[in-house]
C-alpha positions as protocol buffer text, in pm:
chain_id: "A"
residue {
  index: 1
  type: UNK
  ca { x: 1112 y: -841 z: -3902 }
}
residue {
  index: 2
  type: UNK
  ca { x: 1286 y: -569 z: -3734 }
}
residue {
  index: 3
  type: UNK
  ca { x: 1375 y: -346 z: -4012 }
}
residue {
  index: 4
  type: UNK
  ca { x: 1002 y: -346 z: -4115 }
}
residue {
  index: 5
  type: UNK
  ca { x: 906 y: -147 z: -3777 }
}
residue {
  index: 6
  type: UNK
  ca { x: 919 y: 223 z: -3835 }
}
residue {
  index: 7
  type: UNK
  ca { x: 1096 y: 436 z: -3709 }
}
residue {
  index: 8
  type: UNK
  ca { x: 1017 y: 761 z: -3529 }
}
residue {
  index: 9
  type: UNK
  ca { x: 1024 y: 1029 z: -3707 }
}
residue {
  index: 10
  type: UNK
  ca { x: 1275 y: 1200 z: -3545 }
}
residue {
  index: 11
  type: UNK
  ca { x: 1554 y: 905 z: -3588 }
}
residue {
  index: 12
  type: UNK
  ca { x: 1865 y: 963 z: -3829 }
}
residue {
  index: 13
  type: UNK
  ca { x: 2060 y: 754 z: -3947 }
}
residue {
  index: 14
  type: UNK
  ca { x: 2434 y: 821 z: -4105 }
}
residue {
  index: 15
  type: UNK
  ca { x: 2614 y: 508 z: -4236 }
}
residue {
  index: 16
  type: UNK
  ca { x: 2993 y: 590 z: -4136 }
}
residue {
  index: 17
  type: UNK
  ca { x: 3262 y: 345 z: -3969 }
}
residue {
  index: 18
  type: UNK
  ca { x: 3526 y: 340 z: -3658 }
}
residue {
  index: 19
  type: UNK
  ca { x: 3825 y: 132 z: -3663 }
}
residue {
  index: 20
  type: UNK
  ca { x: 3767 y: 49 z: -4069 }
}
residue {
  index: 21
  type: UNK
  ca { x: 3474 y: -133 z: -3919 }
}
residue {
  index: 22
  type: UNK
  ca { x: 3125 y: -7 z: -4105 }
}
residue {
  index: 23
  type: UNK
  ca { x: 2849 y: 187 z: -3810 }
}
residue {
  index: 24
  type: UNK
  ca { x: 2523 y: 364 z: -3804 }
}
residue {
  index: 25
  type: UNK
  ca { x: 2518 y: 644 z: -3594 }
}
residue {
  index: 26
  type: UNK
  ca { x: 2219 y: 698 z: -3507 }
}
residue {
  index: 27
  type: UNK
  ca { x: 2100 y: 1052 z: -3365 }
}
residue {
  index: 28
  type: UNK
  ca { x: 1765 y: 1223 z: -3246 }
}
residue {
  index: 29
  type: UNK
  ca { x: 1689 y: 1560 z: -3395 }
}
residue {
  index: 30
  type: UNK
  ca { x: 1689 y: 1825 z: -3125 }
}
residue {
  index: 31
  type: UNK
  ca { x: 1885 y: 1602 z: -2879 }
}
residue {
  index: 32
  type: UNK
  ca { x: 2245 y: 1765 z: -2782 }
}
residue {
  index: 33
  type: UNK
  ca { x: 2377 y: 1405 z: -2637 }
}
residue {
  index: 34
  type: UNK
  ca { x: 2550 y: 1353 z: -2316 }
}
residue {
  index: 35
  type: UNK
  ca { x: 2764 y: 1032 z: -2414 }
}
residue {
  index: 36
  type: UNK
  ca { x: 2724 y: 740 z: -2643 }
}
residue {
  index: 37
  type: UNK
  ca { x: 2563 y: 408 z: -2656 }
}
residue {
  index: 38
  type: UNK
  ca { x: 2774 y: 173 z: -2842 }
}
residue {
  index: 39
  type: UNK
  ca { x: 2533 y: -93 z: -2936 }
}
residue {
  index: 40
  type: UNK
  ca { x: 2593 y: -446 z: -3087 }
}
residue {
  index: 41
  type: UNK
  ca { x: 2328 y: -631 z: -3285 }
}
residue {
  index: 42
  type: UNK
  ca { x: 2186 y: -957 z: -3227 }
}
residue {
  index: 43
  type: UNK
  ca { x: 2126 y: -1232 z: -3482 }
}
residue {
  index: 44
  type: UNK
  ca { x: 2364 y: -1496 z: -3349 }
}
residue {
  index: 45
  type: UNK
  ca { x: 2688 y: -1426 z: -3483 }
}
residue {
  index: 46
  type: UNK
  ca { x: 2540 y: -1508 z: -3850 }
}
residue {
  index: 47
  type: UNK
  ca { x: 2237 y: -1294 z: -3901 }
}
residue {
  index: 48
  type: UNK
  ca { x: 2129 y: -952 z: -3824 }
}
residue {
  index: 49
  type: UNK
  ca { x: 2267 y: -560 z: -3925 }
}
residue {
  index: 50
  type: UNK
  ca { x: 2296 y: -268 z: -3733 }
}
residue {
  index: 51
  type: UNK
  ca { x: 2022 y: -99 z: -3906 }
}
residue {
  index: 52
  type: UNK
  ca { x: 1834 y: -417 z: -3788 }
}
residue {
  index: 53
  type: UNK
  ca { x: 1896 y: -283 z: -3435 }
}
residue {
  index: 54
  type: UNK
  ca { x: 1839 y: 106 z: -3487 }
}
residue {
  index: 55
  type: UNK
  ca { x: 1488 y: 69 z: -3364 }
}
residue {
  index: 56
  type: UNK
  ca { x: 1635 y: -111 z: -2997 }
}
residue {
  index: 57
  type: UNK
  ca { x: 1930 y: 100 z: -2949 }
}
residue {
  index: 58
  type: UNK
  ca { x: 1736 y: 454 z: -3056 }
}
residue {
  index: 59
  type: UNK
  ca { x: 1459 y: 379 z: -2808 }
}
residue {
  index: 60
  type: UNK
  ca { x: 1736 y: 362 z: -2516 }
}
residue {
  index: 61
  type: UNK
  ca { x: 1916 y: 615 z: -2675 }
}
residue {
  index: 62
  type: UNK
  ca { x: 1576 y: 831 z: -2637 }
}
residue {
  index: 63
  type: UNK
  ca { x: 1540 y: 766 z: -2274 }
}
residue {
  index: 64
  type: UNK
  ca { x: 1836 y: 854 z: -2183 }
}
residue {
  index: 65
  type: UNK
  ca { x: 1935 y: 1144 z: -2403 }
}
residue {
  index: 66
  type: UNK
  ca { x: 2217 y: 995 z: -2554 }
}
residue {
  index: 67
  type: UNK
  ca { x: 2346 y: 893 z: -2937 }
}
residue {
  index: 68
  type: UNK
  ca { x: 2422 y: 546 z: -3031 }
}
residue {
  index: 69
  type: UNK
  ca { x: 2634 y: 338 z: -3304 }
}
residue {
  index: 70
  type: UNK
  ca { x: 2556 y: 14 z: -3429 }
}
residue {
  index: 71
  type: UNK
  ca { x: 2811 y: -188 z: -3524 }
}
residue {
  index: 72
  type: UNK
  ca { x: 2801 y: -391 z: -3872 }
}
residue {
  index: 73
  type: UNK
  ca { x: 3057 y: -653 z: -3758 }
}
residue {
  index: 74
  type: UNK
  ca { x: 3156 y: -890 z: -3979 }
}
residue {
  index: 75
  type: UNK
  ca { x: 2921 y: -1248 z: -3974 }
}
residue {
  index: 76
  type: UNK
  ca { x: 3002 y: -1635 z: -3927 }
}
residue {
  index: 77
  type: UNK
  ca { x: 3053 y: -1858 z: -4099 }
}
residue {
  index: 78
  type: UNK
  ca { x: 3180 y: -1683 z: -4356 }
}
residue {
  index: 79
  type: UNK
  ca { x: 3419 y: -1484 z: -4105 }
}
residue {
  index: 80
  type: UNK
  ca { x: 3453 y: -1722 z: -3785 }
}
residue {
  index: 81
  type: UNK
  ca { x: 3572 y: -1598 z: -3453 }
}
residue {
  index: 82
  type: UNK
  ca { x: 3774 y: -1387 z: -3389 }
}
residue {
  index: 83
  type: UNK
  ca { x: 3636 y: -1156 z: -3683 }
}
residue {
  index: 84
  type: UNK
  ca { x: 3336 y: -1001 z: -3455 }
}
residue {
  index: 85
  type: UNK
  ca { x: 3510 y: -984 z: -3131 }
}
residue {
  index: 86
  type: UNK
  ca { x: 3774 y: -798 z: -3350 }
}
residue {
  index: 87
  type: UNK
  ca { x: 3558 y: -561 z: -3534 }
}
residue {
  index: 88
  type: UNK
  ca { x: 3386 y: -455 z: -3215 }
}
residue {
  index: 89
  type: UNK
  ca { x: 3705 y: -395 z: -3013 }
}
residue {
  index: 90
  type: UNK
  ca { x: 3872 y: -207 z: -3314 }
}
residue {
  index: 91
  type: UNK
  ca { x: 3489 y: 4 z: -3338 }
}
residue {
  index: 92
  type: UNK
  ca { x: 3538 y: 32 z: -2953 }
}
residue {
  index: 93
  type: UNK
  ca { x: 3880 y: 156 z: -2981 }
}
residue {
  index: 94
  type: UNK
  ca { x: 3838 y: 419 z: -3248 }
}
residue {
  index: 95
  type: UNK
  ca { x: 3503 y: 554 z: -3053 }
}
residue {
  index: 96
  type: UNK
  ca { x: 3710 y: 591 z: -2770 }
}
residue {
  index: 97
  type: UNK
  ca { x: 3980 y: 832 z: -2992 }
}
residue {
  index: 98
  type: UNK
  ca { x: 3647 y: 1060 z: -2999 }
}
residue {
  index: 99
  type: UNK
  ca { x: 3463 y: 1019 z: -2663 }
}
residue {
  index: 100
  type: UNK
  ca { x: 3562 y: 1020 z: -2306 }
}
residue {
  index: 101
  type: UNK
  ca { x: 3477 y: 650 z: -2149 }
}
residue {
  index: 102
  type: UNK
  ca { x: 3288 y: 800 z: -1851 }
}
residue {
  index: 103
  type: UNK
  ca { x: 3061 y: 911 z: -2114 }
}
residue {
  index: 104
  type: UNK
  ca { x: 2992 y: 578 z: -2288 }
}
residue {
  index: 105
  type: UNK
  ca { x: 2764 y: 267 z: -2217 }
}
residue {
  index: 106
  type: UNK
  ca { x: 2805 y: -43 z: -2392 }
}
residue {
  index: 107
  type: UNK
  ca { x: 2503 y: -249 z: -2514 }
}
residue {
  index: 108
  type: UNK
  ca { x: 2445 y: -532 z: -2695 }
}
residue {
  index: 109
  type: UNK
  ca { x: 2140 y: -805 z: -2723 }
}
residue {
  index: 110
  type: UNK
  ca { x: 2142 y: -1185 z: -2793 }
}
residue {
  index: 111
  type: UNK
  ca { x: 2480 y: -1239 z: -2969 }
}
residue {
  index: 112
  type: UNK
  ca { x: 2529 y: -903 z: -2901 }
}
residue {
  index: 113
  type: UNK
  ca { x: 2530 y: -910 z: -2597 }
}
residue {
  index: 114
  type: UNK
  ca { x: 2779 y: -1193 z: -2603 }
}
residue {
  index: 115
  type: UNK
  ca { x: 3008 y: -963 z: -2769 }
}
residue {
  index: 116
  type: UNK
  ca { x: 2972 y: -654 z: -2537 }
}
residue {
  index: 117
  type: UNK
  ca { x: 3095 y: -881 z: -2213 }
}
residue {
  index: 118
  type: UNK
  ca { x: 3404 y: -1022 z: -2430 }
}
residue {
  index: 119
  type: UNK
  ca { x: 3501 y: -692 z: -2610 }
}
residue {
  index: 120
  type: UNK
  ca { x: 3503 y: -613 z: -2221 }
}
residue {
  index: 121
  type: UNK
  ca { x: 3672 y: -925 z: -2108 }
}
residue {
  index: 122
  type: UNK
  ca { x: 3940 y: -914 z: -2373 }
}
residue {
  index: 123
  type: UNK
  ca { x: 3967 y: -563 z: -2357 }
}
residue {
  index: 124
  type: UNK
  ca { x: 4072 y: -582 z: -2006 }
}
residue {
  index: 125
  type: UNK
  ca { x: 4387 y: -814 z: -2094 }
}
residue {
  index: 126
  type: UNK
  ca { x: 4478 y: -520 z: -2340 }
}
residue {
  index: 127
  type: UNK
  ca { x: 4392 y: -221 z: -2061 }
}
residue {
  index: 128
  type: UNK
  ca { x: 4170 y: -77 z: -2318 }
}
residue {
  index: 129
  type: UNK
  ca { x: 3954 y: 202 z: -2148 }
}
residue {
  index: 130
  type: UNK
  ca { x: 3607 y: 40 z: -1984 }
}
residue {
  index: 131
  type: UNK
  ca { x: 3310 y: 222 z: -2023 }
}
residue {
  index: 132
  type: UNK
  ca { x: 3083 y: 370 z: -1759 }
}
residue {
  index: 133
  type: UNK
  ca { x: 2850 y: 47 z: -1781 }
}
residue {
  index: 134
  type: UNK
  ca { x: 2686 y: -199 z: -2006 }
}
residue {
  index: 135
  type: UNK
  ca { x: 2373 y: -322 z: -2065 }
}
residue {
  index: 136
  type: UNK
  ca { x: 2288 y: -692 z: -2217 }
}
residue {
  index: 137
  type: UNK
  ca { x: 1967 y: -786 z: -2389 }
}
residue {
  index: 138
  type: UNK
  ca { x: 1891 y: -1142 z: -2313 }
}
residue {
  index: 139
  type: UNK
  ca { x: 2245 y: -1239 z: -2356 }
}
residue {
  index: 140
  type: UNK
  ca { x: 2402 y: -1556 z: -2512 }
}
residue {
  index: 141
  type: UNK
  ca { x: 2661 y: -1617 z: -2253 }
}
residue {
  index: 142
  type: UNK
  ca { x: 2731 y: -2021 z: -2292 }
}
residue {
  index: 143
  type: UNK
  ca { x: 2845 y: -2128 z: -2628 }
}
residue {
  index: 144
  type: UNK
  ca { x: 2841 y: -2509 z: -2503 }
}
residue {
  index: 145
  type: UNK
  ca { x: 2464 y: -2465 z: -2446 }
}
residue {
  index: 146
  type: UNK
  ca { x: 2496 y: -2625 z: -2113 }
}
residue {
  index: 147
  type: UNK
  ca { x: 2188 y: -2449 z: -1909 }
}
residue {
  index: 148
  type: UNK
  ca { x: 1908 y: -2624 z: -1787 }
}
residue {
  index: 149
  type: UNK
  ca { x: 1645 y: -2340 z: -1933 }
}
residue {
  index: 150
  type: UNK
  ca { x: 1732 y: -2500 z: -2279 }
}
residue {
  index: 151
  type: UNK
  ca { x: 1543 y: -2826 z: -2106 }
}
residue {
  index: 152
  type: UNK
  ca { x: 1262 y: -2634 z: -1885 }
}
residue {
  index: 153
  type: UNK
  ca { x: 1223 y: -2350 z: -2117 }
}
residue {
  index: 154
  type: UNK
  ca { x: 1178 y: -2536 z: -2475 }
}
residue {
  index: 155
  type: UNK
  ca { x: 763 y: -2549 z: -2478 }
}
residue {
  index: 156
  type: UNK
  ca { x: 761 y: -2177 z: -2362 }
}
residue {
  index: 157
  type: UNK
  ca { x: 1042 y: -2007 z: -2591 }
}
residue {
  index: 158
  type: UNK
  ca { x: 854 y: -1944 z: -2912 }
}
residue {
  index: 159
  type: UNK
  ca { x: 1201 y: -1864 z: -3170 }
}
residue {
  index: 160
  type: UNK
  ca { x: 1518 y: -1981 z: -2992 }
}
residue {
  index: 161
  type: UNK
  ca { x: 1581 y: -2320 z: -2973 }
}
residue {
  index: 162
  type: UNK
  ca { x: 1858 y: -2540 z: -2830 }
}
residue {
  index: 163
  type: UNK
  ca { x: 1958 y: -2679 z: -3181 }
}
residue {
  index: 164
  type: UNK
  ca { x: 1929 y: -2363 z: -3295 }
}
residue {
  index: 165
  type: UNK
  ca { x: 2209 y: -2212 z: -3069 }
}
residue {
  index: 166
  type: UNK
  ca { x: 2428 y: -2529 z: -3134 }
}
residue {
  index: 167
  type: UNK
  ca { x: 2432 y: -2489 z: -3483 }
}
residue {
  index: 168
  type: UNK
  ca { x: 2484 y: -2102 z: -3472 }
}
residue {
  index: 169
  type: UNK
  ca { x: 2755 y: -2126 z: -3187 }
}
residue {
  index: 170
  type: UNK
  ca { x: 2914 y: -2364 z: -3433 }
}
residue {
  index: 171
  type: UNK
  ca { x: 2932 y: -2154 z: -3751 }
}
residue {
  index: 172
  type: UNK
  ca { x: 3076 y: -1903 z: -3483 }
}
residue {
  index: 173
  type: UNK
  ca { x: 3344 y: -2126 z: -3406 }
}
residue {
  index: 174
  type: UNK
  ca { x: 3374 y: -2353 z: -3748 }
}
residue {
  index: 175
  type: UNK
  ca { x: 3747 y: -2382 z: -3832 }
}
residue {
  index: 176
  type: UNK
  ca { x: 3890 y: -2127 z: -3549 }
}
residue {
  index: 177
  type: UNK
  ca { x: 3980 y: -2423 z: -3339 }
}
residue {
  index: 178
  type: UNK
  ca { x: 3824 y: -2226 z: -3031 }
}
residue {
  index: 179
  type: UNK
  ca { x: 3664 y: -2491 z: -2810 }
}
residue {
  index: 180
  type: UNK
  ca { x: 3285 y: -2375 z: -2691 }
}
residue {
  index: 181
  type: UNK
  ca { x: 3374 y: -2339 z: -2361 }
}
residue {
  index: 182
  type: UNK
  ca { x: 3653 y: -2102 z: -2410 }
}
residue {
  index: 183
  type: UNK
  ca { x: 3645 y: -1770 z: -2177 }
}
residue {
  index: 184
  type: UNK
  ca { x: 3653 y: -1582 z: -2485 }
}
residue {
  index: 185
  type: UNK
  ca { x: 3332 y: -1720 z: -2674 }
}
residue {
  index: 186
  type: UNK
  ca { x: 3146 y: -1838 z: -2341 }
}
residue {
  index: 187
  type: UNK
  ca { x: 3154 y: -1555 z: -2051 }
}
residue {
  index: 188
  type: UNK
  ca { x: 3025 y: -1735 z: -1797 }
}
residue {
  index: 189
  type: UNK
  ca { x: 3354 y: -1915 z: -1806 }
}
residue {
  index: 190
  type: UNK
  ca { x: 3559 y: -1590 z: -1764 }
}
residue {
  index: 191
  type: UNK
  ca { x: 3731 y: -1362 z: -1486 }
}
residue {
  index: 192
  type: UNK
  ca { x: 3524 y: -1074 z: -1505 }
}
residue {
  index: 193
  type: UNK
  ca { x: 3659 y: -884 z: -1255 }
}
residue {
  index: 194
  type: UNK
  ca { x: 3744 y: -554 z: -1319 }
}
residue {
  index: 195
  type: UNK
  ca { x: 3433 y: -520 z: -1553 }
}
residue {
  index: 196
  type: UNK
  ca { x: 3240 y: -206 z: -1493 }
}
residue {
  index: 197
  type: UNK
  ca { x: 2859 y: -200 z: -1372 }
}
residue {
  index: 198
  type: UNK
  ca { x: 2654 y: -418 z: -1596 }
}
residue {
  index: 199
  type: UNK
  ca { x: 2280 y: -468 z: -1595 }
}
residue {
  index: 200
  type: UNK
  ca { x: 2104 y: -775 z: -1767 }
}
residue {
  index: 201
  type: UNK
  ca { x: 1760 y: -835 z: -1882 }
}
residue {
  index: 202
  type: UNK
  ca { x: 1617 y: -1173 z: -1949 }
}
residue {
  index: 203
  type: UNK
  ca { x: 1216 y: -1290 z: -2018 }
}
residue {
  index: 204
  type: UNK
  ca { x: 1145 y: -1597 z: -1821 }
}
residue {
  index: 205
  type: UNK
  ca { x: 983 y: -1738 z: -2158 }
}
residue {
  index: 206
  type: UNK
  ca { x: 1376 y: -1784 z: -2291 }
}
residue {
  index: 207
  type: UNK
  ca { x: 1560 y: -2087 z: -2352 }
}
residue {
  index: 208
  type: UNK
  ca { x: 1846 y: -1907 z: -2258 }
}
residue {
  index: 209
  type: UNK
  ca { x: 1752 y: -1744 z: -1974 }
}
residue {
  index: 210
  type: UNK
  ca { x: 2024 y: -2005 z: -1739 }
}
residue {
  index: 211
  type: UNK
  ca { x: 2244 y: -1769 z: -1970 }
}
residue {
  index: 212
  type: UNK
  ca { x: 2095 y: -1452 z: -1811 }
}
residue {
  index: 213
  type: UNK
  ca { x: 2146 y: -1619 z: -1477 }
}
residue {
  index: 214
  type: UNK
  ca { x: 2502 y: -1771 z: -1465 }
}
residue {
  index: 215
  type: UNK
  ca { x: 2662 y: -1451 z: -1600 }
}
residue {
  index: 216
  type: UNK
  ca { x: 2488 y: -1266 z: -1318 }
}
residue {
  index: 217
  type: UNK
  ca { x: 2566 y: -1548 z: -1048 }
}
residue {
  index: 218
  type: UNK
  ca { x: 2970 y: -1547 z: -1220 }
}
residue {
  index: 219
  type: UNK
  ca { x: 2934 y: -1159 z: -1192 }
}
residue {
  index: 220
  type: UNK
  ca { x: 2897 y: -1114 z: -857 }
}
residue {
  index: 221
  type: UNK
  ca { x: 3107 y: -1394 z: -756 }
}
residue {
  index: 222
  type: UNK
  ca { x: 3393 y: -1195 z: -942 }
}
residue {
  index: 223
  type: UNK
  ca { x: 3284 y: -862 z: -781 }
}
residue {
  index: 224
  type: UNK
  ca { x: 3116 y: -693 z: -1055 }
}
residue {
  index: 225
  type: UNK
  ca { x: 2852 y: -447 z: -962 }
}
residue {
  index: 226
  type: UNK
  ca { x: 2565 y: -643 z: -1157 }
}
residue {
  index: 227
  type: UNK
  ca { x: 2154 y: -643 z: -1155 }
}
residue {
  index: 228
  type: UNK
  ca { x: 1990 y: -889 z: -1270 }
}
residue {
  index: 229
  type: UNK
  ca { x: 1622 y: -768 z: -1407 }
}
residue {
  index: 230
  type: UNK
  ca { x: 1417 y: -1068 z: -1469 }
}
residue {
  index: 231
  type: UNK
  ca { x: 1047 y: -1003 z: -1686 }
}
residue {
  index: 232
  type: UNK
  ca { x: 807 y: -1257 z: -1674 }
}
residue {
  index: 233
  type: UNK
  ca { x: 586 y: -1421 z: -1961 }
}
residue {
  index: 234
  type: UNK
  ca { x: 780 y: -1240 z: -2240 }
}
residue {
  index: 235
  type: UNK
  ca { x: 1037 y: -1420 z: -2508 }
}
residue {
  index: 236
  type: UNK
  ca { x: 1383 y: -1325 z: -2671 }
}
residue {
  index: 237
  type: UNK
  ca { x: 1449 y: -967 z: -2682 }
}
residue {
  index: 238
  type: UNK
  ca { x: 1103 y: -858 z: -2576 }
}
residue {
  index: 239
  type: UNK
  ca { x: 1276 y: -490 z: -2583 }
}
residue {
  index: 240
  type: UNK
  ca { x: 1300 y: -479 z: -2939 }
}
residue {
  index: 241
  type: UNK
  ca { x: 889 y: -485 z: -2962 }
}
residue {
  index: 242
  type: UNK
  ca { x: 863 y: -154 z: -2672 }
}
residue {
  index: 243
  type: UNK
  ca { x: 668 y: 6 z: -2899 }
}
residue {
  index: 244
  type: UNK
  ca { x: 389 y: -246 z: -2878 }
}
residue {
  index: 245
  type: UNK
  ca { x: 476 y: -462 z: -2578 }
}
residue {
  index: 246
  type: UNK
  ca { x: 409 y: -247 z: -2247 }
}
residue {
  index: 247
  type: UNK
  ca { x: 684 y: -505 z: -2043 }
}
residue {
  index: 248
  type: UNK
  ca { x: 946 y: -416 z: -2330 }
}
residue {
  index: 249
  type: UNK
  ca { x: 914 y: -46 z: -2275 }
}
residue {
  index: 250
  type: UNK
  ca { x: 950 y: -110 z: -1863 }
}
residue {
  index: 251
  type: UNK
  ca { x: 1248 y: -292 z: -1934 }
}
residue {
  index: 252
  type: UNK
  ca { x: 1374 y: -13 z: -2143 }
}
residue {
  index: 253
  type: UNK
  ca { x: 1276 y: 279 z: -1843 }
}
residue {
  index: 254
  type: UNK
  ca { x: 1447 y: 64 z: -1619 }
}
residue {
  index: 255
  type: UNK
  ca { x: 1786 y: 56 z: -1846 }
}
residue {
  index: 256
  type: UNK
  ca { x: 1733 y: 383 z: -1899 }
}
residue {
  index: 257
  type: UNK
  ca { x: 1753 y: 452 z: -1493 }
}
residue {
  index: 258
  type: UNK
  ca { x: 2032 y: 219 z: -1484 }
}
residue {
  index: 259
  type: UNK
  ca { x: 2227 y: 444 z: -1740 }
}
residue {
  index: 260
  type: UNK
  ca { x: 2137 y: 746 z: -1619 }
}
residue {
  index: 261
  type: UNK
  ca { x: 2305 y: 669 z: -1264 }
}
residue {
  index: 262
  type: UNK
  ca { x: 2612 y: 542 z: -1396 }
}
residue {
  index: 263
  type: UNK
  ca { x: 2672 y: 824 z: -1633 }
}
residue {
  index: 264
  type: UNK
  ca { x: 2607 y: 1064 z: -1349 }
}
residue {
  index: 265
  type: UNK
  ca { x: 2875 y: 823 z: -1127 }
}
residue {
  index: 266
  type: UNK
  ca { x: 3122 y: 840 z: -1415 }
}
residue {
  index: 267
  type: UNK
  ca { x: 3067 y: 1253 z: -1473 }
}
residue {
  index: 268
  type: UNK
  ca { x: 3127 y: 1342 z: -1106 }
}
residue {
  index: 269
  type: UNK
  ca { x: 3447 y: 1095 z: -1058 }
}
């Protein structure tokens, strides 16, 4: 579904890889970039590409005059935590060989955006370089599916559903002997301080918009500069469709703003 959308004509794409791990950098013709977006695809943990989330990360990229790289990490079940987590750090890593942190955001949606908070969390433990600020897409923050949206939410979420995420969170998982609630697979059960400025986007139509909520709620309890940016009446990853869904390209303006200020913080410091 997302692959089918074209692109503008002014996106490239050059398959290529950091850290051994495969990427698509994705560039803008006539665009001399000021940093890097280092986005993770969606699809939770089994699905999705990073061409599948060219069209997401080049639209933010656009607004905010940047490049990106999508990350082909490896999928579950066939490669169970910690294979993504480890392909994204290692991806992280090498990008940071090339670019100065100041000058990178890190972005992610769904599963994705699961991944950017723990490559952040773990990386942390390992005093690997943070970024300027990240950005998460209607994130999937609580691997033991605990939040009461998955309840009030059901009849208005038209694609994710609760048994969906259970049985997605448990390929993730399957044979790792990582239990759900685990800091490292569930972020709302982390210390995140010391992360850098994150903004999060949610619909109110979402199943896992408690998600959204609790990893804002957990950020600012643990000091984290955070905004939540709640839009109502619109599903998963309305941000995706921007091109035909007039909330999805507010949402992106407003990331865009977001970035902007943080990149501007990071190049003055």
């Amino acid at each position: 579904m997302l692959t089918a959308q074209p692109l503008p004509d002014d996106v490239r794409m050059t398959p290529g890889e950091l850290g051994g791990v495969p990427v698509t950098f994705i560039d803008l013709d006539g665009v001399t970039p000021r940093g890097t977006i280092f986005h993770i695809h969606g699809g939770g943990f089994a699905v999705g590409s990073a061409r599948g989330s060219v069209g997401l990360a080049s639209s933010l990229a656009r607004r905010t005059g940047m490049r990106a790289v999508s990350v082909d990490y490896r999928l579950a079940p066939e490669h169970p935590y910690p294979a993504a987590l480890n392909d994204v750090t290692a991806a992280y890593r090498a990008l940071l060989d090339e670019a100065d942190p100041a000058e990178v955001i890190v972005s992610g949606e769904s599963a994705g955006g699961n991944l950017a908070v723990e490559l952040l969390v773990a990386g942390k433990a390992s005093a690997l370089r943070m970024p300027a600020a990240a950005v998460v897409f209607s994130p999937m923050t609580d691997l033991t599916a605990s939040g009461d949206s998955f309840t009030t939410k059901a009849d208005a979420d038209p694609n994710i559903t609760l048994d969906a995420i259970r049985t997605r969170a448990g390929d993730y998982l399957s044979g790792s002997g990582t239990s759900a609630a685990d800091p490292l697979v569930s972020p709302i059960f982390a210390d995140l301080t010391g992360l850098p400025p994150l903004l999060i986007q949610v619909g109110s139509h979402e199943v896992l918009l408690a998600d959204a909520t609790r990893l804002a709620a957990k950020a600012a309890d643990d000091d984290v500069p955070v905004i939540l940016d709640v839009t109502p009446g619109v599903p998963h990853v309305f941000q995706a469709f921007a091109a035909i869904l007039d909330e999805g390209d507010a949402a992106l303006d407003r990331a865009a703003g977001f970035v902007d200020a943080h990149l501007r913080v990071g190049a003055a410091v």
